[in-house]
N, C-alpha and C positions, 0 to 999 in steps of 0.2 A: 317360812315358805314350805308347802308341803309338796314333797315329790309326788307328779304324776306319770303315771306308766299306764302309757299306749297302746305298749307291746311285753311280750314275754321274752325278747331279744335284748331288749332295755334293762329290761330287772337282771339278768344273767349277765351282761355286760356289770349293773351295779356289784353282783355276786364276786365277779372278776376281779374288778376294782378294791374290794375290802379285802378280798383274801390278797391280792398283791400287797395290802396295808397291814397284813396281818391281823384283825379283825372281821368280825362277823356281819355279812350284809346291813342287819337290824339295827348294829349300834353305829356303821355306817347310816343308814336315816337317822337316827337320835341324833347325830351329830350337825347335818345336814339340817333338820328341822331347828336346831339349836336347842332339843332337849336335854341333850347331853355335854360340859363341858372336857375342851382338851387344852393344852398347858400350849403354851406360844411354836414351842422346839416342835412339838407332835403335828400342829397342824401344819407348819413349813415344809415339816419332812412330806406331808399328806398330801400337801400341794403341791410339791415336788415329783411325786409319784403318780399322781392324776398328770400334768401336763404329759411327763415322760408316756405315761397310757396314751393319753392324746396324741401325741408324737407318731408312736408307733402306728397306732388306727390309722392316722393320715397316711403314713407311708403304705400300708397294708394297701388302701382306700384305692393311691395312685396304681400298684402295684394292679390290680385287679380290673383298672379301670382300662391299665394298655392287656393287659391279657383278655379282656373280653371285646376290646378294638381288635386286634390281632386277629382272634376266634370270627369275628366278622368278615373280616377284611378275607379268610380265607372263605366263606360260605360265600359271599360275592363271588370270586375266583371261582369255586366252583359252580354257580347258578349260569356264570359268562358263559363258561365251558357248555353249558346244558343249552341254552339259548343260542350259543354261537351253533349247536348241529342242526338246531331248527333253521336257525339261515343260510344254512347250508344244503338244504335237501330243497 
């Protein structure tokens, strides 16, 4: 299966991911593709490491999903305010 990239945020996220593995994005696809073999321990740890990335992204994900609720919730609050003088005059 060949990796495809959408985006240039994808590839840098891959970038991420290898260097957290200690390897180089490239040999991160060789491996991916199955071009490249790794010994049983290497890819456990690998997958170990991916999930834990995954993990983190999620929390990141929710983290930004109430900070940009938030950020709303107060631009509503202030539109009220701007609307409430209109019915008031």
């Amino acid at each position: 299966m060949k990796l495809q990239f959408k985006t240039n945020a994808f590839d840098l996220d891959v970038k991420d991911m290898a260097a957290e593995m200690g390897i180089t994005k490239q040999f991160l696809y060789k491996i991916y593709d199955n071009k490249m073999n790794v010994s049983e321990k290497r890819a456990k740890e690998m997958l170990n490491i991916l999930k834990h990335l995954d993990a983190e992204a999620e929390k990141n994900e929710e983290e930004l999903v109430k900070k940009r609720r938030n950020e709303r919730k107060q631009m509503i609050k202030q539109m009220e305010k701007i609307v409430s003088q209109y019915d008031s005059d």
